[in-house]
Every structure is written in C-alpha cells, then in structure tokens.
C-alpha positions as CSV (number, residue, x, y, z in Angstrom):
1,X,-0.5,0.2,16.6
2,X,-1.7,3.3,14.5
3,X,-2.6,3.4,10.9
4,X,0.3,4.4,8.4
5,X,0.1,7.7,6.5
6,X,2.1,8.5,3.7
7,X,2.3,12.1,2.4
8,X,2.6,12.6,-1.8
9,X,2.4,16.1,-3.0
10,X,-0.5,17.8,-1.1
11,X,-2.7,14.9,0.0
12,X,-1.9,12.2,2.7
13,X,-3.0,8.8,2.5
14,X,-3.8,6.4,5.3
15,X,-3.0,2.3,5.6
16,X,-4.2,0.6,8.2
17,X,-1.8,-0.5,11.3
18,X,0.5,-3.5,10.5
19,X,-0.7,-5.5,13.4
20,X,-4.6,-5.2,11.1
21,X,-2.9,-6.7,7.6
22,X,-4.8,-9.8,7.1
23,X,-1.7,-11.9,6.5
24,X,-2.6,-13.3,2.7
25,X,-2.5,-9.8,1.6
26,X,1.4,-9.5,1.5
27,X,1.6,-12.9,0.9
28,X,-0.3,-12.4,-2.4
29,X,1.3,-9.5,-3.2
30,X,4.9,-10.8,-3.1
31,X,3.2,-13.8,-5.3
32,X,1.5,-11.9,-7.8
33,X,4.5,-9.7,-8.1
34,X,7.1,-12.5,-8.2
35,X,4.5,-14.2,-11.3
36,X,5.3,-11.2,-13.2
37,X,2.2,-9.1,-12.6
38,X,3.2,-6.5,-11.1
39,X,0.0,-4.0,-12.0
40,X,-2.5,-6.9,-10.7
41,X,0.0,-7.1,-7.5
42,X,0.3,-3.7,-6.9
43,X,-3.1,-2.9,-7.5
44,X,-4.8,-5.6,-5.6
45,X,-2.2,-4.4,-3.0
46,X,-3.2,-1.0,-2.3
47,X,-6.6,-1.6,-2.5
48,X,-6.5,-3.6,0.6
49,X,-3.7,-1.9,2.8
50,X,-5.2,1.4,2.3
51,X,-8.5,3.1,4.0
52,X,-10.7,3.4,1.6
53,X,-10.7,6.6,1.0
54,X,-7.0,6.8,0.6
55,X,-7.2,3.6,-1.8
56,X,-10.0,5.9,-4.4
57,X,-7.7,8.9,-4.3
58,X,-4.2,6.8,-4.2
59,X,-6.0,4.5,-7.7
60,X,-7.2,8.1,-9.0
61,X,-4.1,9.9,-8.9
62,X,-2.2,7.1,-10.9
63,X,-4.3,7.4,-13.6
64,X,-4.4,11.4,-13.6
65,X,-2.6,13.4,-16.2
66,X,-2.8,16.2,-14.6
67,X,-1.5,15.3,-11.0
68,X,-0.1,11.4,-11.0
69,X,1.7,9.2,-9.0
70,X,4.1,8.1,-10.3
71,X,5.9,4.9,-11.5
72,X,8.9,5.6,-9.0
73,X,6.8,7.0,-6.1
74,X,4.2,4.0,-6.1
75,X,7.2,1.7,-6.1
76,X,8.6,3.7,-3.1
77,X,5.1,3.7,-1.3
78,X,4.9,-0.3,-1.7
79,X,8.8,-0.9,-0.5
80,X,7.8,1.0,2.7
81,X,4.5,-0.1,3.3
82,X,5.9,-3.9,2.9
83,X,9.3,-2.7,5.1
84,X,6.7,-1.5,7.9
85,X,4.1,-4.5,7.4
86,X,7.3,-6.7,7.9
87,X,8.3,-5.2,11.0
88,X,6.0,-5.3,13.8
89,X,6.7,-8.1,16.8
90,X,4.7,-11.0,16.6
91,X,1.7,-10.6,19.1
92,X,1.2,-7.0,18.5
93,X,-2.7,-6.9,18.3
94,X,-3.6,-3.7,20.4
C-alpha cells in the first residue's frame, strides 16, 4: 500500500500507508478522544500517522495566524485518515 496524501490549501501532506499504522496508534487515539482530550488525541495522532515533515508543517499551520488549519478541516483530515486506516484487508503488509 502507498502513503496517504492530503492536500490543504497549497501544501500536501503525507501519512504513511494503512497497512504501516502500528496498531496502538488508533487505538489510543479513539481512547484519548473518547476521555475527553481531544487536543492530546489529536495531536499525539498526527504526529505519528504523518511523515515527519508533513507532521512539523501540518502542527505549524494549526498554530499560524496567518495561514491555519483549521478546527473543521483538522477534524475532516482525522475522520478520513481513521476511515482509510480502518479500511485495508487484514494481511495487507506489501
């Protein structure tokens, strides 16, 4: 399976594949989330599904003034990130 990329404004951000997710990161997430912290979930979230690169820039932009992400376009990044972590077939490792 490929990375995931995710296009906001002008710059494009890479996850990696869903068959590389070390398992306890969505579990966590969908913990963290579900114990009321979202910003700890979230963050903790895209810090580990994203390249590195795209996690400085994708951390960066939601504290800029001056070009953010948003509240309503993180949220949309993290329901289709978790929609396409959730949907590969068991056994996809290549």
């Amino acid at each position: 399976m490929d990375p995931l990329e995710f296009q906001i404004d002008e710059d494009t951000f890479t996850a990696i594949a869903p068959n590389r997710l070390p398992g306890n990161v969505l579990i966590s997430y969908v913990e963290v989330v579900g114990e009321g912290k979202v910003y700890l979930g979230h963050k903790h979230f895209f810090e580990k599904a994203l390249l590195p690169e795209s996690s400085a820039l994708f951390s960066e932009r939601l504290d800029s003034p001056e070009k953010p992400i948003n509240l309503q376009q993180m949220i949309e990044v993290a329901e289709w990130l978790v929609q396409e972590y959730s949907a590969f077939t068991v056994g996809e490792t290549k």
